[in-house]
Jmol script that loads the backbone (N, CA, C; Angstrom):
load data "model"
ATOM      1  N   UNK A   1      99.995  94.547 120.328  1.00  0.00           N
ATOM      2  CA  UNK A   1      99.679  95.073 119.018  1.00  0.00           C
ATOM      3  C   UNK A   1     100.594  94.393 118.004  1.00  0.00           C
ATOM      4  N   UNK A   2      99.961  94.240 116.781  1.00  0.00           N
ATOM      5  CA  UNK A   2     100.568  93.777 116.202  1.00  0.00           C
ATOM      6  C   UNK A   2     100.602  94.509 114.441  1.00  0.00           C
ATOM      7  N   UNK A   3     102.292  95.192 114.075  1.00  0.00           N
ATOM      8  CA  UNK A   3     101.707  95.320 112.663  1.00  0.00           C
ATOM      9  C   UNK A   3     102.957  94.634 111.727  1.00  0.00           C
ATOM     10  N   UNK A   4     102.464  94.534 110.249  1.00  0.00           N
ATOM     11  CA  UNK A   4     102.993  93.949 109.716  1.00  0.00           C
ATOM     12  C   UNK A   4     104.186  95.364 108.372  1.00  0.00           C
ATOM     13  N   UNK A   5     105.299  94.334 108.846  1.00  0.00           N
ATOM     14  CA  UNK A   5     106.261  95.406 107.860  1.00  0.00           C
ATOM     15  C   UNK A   5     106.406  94.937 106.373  1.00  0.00           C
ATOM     16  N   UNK A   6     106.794  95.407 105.311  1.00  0.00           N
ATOM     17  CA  UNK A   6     107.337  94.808 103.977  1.00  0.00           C
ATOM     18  C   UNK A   6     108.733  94.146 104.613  1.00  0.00           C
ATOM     19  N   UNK A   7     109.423  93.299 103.917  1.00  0.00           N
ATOM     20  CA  UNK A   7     110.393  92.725 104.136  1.00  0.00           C
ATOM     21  C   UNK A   7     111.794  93.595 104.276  1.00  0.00           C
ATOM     22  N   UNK A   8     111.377  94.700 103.329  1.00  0.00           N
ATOM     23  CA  UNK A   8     112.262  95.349 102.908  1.00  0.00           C
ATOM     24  C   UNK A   8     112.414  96.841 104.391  1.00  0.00           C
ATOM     25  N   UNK A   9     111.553  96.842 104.831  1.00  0.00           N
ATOM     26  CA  UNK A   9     111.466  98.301 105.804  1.00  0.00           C
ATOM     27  C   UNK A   9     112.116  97.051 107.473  1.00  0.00           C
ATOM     28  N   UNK A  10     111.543  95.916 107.417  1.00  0.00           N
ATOM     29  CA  UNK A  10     111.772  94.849 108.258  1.00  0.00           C
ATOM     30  C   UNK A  10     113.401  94.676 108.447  1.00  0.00           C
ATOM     31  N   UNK A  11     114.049  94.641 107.184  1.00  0.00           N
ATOM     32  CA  UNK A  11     115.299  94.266 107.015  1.00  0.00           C
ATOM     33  C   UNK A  11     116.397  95.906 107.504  1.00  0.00           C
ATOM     34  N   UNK A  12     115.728  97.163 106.989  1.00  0.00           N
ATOM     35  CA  UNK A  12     116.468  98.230 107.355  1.00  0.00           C
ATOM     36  C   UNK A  12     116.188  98.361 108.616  1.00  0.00           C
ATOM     37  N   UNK A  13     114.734  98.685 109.497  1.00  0.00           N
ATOM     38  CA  UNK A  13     114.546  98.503 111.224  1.00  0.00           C
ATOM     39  C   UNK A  13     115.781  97.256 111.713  1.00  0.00           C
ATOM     40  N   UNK A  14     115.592  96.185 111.184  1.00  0.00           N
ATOM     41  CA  UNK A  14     116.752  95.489 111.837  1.00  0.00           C
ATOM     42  C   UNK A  14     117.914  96.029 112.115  1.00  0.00           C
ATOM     43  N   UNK A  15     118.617  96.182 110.752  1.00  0.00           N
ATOM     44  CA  UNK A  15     119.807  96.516 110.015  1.00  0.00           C
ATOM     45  C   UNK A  15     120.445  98.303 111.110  1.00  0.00           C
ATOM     46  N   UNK A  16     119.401  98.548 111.909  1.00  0.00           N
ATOM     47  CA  UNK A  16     119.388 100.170 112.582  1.00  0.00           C
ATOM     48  C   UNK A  16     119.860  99.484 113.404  1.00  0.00           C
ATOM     49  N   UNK A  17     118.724  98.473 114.309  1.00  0.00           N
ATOM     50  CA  UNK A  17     118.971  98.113 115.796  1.00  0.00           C
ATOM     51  C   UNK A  17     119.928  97.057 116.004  1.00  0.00           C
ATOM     52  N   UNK A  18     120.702  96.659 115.138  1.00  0.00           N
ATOM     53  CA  UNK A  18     121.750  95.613 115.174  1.00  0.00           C
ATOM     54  C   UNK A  18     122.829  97.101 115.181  1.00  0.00           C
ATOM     55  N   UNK A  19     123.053  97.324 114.482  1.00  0.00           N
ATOM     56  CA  UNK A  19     124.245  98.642 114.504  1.00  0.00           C
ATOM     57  C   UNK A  19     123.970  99.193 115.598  1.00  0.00           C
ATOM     58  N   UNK A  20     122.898 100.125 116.088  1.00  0.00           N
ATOM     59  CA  UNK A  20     122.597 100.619 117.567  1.00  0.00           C
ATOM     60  C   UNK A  20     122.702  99.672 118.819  1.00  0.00           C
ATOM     61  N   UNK A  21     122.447  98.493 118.495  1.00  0.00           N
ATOM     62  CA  UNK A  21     122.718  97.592 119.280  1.00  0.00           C
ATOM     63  C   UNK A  21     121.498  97.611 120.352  1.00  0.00           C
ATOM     64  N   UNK A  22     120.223  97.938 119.650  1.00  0.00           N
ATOM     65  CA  UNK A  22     118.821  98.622 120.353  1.00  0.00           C
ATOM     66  C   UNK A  22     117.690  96.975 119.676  1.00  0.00           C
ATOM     67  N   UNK A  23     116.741  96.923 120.270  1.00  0.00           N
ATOM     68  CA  UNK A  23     115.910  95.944 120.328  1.00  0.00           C
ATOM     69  C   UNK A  23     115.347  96.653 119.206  1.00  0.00           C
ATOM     70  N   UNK A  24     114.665  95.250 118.336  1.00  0.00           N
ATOM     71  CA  UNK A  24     113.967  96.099 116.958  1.00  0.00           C
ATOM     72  C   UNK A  24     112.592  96.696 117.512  1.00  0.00           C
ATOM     73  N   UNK A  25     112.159  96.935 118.777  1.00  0.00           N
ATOM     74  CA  UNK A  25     110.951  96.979 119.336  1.00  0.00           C
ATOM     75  C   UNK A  25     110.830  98.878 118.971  1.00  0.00           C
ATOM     76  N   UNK A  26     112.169  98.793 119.988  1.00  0.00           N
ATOM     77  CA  UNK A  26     112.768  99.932 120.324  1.00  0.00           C
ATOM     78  C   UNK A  26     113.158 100.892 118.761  1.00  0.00           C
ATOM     79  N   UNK A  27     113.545 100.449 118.212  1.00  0.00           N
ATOM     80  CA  UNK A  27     113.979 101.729 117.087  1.00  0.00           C
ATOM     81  C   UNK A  27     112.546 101.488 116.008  1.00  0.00           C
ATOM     82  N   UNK A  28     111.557 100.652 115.850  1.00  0.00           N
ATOM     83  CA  UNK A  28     110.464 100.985 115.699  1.00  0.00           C
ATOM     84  C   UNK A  28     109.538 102.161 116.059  1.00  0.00           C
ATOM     85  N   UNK A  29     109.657 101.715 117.408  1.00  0.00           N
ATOM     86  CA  UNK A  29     109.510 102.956 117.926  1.00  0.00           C
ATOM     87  C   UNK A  29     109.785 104.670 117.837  1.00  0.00           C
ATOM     88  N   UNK A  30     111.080 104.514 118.231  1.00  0.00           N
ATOM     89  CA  UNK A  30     111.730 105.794 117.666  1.00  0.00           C
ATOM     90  C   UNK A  30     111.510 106.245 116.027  1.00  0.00           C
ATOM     91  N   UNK A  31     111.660 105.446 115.624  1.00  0.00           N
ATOM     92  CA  UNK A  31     111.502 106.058 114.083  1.00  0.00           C
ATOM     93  C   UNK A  31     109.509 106.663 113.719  1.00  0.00           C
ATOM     94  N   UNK A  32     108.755 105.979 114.975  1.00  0.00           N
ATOM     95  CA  UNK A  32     107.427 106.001 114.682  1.00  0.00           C
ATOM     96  C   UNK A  32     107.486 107.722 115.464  1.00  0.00           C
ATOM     97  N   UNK A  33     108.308 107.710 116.319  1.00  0.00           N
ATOM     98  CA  UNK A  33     107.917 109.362 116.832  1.00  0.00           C
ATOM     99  C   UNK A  33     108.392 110.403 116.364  1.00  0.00           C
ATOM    100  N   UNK A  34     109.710 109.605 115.560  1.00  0.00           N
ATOM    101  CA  UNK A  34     110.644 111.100 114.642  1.00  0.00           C
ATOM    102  C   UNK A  34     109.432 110.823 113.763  1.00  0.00           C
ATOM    103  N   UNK A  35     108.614 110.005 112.993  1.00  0.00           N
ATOM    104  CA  UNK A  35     108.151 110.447 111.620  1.00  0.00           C
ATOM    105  C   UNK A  35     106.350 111.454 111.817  1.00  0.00           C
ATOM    106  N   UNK A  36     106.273 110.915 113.257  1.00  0.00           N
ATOM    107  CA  UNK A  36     105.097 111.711 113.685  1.00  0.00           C
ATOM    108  C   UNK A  36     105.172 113.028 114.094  1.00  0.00           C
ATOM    109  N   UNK A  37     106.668 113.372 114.863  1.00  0.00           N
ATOM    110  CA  UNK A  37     107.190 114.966 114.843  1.00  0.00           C
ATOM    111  C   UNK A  37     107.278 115.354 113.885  1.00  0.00           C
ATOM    112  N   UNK A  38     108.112 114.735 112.560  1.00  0.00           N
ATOM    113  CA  UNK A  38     107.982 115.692 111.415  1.00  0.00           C
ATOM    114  C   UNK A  38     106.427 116.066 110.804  1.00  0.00           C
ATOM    115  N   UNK A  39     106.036 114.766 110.693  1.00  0.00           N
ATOM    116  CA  UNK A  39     104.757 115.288 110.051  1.00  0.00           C
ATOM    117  C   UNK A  39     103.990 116.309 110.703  1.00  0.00           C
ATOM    118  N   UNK A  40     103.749 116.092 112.441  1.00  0.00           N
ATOM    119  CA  UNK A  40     102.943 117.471 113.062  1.00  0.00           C
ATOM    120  C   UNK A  40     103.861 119.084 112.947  1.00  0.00           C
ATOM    121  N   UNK A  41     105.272 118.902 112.374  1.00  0.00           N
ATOM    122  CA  UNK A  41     105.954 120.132 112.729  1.00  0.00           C
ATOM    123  C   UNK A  41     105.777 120.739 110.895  1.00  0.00           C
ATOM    124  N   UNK A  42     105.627 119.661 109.968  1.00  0.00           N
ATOM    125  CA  UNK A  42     105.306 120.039 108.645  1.00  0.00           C
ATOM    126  C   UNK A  42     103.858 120.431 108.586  1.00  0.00           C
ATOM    127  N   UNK A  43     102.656 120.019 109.478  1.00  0.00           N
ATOM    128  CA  UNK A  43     101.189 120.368 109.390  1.00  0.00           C
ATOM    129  C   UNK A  43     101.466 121.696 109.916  1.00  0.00           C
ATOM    130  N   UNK A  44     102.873 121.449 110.950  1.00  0.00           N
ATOM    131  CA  UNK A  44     101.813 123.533 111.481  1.00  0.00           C
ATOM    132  C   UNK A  44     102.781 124.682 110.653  1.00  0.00           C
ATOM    133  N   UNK A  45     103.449 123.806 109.923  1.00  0.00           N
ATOM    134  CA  UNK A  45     104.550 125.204 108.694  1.00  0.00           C
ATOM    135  C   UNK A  45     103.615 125.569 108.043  1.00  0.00           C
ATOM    136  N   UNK A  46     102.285 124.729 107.563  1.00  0.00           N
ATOM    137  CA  UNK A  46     101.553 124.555 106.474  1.00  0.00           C
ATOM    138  C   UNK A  46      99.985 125.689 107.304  1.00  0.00           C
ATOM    139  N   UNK A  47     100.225 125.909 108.143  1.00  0.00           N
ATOM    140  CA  UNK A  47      99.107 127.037 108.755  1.00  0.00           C
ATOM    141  C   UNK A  47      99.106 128.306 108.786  1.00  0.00           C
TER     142      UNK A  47
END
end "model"
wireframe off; spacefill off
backbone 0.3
color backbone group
């Protein structure tokens, strides 16, 4: 799969996994499941 970042979201994902010392694959990742927990834990406040 392939997606494309702004330069600017490209440069902070880096800027994570260089400090974590984590593959940029990897904190892509992670940041894709914290932002999908919040959003499903903000859809069911909203019920």
């Amino acid at each position: 799969m392939t997606i494309y970042l702004s330069d600017e979201i490209r440069d902070r994902v880096k800027a994570i996994a260089d400090r974590e010392r984590r593959s940029f694959s990897f904190v892509v990742e992670e940041v894709l499941i914290k932002g999908l927990e919040a959003s499903e834990t903000e859809s069911n406040g909203k019920e």
